[in-house]
N, C-alpha and C positions, 0 to 999 in steps of 0.2 A: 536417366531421369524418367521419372512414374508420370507420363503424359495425362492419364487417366486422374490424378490428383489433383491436376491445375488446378487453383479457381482463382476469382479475382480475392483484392488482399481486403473490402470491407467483411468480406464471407471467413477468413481466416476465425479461428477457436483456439484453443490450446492444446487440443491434439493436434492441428495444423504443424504447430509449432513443434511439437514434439517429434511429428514425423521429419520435417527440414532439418533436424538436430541429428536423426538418426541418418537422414539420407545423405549429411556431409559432416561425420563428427569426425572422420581422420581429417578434412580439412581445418574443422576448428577446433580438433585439436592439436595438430601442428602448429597453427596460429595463435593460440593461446598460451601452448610452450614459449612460442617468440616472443611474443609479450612478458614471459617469468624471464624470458634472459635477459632482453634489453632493460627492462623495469630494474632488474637485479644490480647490472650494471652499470644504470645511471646511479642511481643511487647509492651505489660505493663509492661512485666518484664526486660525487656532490659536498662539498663544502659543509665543515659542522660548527653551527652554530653555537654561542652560550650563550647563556641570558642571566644579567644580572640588577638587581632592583634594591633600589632606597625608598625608604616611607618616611616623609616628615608630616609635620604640623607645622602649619601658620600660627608666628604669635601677635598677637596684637599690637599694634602701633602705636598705641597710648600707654606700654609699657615704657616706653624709652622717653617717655615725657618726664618734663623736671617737675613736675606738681603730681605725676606718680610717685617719682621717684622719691621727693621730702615731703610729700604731707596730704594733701585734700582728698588724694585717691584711694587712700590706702585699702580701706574696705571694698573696695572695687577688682582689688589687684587679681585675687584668684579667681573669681568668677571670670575677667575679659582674659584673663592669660593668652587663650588656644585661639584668640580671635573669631570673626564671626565668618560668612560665606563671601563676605567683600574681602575678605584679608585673603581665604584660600582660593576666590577668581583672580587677586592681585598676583600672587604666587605661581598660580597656573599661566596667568601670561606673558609673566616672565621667562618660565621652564619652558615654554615654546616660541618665546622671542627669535630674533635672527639674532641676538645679539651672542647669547647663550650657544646656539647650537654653529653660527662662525667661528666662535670664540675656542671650542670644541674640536671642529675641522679642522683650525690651523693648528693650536698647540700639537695634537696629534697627529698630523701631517695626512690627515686621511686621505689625502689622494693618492699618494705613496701606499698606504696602507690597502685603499681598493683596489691597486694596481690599475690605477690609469695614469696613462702616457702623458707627458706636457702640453703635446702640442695636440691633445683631443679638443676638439670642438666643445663649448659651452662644457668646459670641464667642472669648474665651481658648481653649476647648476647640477651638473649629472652628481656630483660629490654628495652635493647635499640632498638629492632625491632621495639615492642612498642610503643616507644617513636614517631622514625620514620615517623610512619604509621600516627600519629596524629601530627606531625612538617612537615611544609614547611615555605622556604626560597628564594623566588624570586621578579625577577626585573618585577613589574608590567608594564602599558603603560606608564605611565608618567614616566620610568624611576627610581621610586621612588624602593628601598628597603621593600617588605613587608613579615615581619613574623608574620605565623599565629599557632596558638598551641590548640588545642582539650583536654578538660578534661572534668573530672566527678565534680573538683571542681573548681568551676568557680575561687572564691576568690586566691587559690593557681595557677590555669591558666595564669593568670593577673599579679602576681607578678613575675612568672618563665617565662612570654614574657620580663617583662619590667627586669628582669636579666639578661637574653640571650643581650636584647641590650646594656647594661650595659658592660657585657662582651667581647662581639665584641669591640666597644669601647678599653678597655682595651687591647684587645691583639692588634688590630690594631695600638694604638700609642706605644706601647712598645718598637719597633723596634728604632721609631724614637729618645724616649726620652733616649735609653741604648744607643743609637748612640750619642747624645750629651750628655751623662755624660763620655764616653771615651775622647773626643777632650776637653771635659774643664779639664778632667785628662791630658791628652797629653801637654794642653797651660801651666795649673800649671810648669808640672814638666819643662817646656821650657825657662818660665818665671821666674823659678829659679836658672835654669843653668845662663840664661841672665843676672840677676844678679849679680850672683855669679862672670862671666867675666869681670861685669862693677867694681866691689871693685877690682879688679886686676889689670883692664885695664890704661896703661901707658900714651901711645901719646892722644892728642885733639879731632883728627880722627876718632881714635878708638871709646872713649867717645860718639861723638857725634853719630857715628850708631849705639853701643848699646843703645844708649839712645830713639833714633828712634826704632828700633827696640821695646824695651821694650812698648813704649808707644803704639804701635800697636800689640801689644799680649797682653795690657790688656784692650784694646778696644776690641777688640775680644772676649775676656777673659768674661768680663764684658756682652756683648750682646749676647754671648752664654747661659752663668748664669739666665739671664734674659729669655731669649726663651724659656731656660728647666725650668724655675721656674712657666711660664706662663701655664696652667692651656688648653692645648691645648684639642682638643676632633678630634676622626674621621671621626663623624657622627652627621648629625642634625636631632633629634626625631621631626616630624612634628604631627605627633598622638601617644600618650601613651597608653599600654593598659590598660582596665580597665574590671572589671568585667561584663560580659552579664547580661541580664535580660533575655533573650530567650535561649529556649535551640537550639541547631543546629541539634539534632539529638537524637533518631531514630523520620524520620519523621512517625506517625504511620497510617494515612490514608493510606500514601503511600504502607507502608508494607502490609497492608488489600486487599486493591484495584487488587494490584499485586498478591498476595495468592491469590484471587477470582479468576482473568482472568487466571493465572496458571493454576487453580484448576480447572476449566469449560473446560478448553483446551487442559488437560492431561487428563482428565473424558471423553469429547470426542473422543479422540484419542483413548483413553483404548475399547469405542465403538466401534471404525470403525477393529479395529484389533480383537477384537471380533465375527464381523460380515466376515472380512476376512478369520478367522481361520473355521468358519463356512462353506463358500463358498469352502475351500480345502477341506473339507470332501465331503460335497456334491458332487465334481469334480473325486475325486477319485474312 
């Protein structure tokens, strides 16, 4: 070691540097070799990811209405179709519900699938961090709905996106369609009573408002039947997923590259504190 070179390390420059490069490059370059091997080596043992993604639309809610569907709205229809930013944060908090992404974990057994053990500690929990960590769900530029999902098997990736929207779906019209099997319960039992009043009923009067009556609870009646029977959806899938052909990940140049410039510039570093630990003694 060049005693004559010490100095302290705020006085260092970039010939400084240059020179500690040259006064130990067989060390950092044997160090940075180590770095391409072990870099090399994780990385071909590392798990390959796919990635596969669906893009829907939220459709509006007032589509599935009965006064859309025969008459008042009709001019209205194309313009609400795609819904507005209440419909796609309705949508989005569904696709990140616990309800969706349980629902997910269990059909596909992903604990099995992570390869964790039964008797692991707070397993559910660790499953679904997991899961997590490789699921997102958000509102791209265009507005659109996009869910993306990460796995090691691409084929079950593909089918556990196009479930997830599947299921969004499902919980999102639920509300609507348990909402109109009440009121067609509601109009039945109404529609019975009304009956029931009309075979009783005495004066002309009387007759002819039940009679009225009646005929407009089962207009009703009828066009509610039809709305819930109609086959309605909350979301339009514009791209399905489907299985990758590329993997997403680990990119492995990347990983190398990065281990190298690490590895040269933690080898240097380890040199200049070296040369500093040196210069204290000499100082002393």
């Amino acid at each position: 070691m060049d005693q004559a070179n010490l100095k302290p390390l705020h006085e260092y420059q970039l010939i400084d540097l240059i020179r500690i490069w040259t006064q130990y490059k067989k060390q950092l370059f044997f160090f940075t070799v180590l770095c391409v091997l072990i870099s090399t080596i994780v990385s071909l043992i590392l798990p390959e990811y796919f990635k596969s993604r669906t893009i829907l639309y939220p459709i509006s809610m007032t589509m599935a209405d009965r006064n859309m569907i025969f008459g008042q709205q009709q001019g209205q229809a194309e313009f609400s179709y795609f819904g507005n930013k209440y419909d796609a944060s309705r949508i989005l908090q569904v696709a990140n519900s616990s309800e969706v992404i349980d629902y997910i974990i269990n059909k596909y057994d992903l604990k099995s699938h992570y390869k964790y053990k039964a008797e692991e500690k707070y397993l559910f929990t660790k499953v679904k961090e997991e899961f997590l960590d490789n699921y997102h769900a958000l509102k791209n530029d265009k507005d659109a709905i996009e869910i993306t999902l990460l796995d090691t098997d691409k084929e079950k990736c593909a089918q556990m996106v196009n479930d997830i929207a599947t299921k969004i779906d499902e919980i999102a019209t639920k509300p609507v369609t348990e909402g109109k099997a009440k009121i067609i319960k509601m109009l039945e039992m109404e529609l019975k009573n009304k009956n029931g009043e009309l075979t009783v009923a005495s004066s002309a009067a009387n007759k002819d408002n039940l009679t009225s009556e009646i005929k407009q609870l089962s207009e009703a009646l009828t066009q509610y039947k039809v709305s819930n029977n109609d086959k309605f959806s909350s979301i339009t899938i514009l791209e399905k997923a489907a299985a990758s052909e590329k993997k997403t990940k680990p990119v492995r140049w990347l990983i190398v590259a990065l281990s190298v410039l690490g590895g040269f510039f933690f080898s240097l570093l380890t040199a200049v504190v070296v040369n500093q630990i040196s210069y204290i003694r000499k100082t002393i």
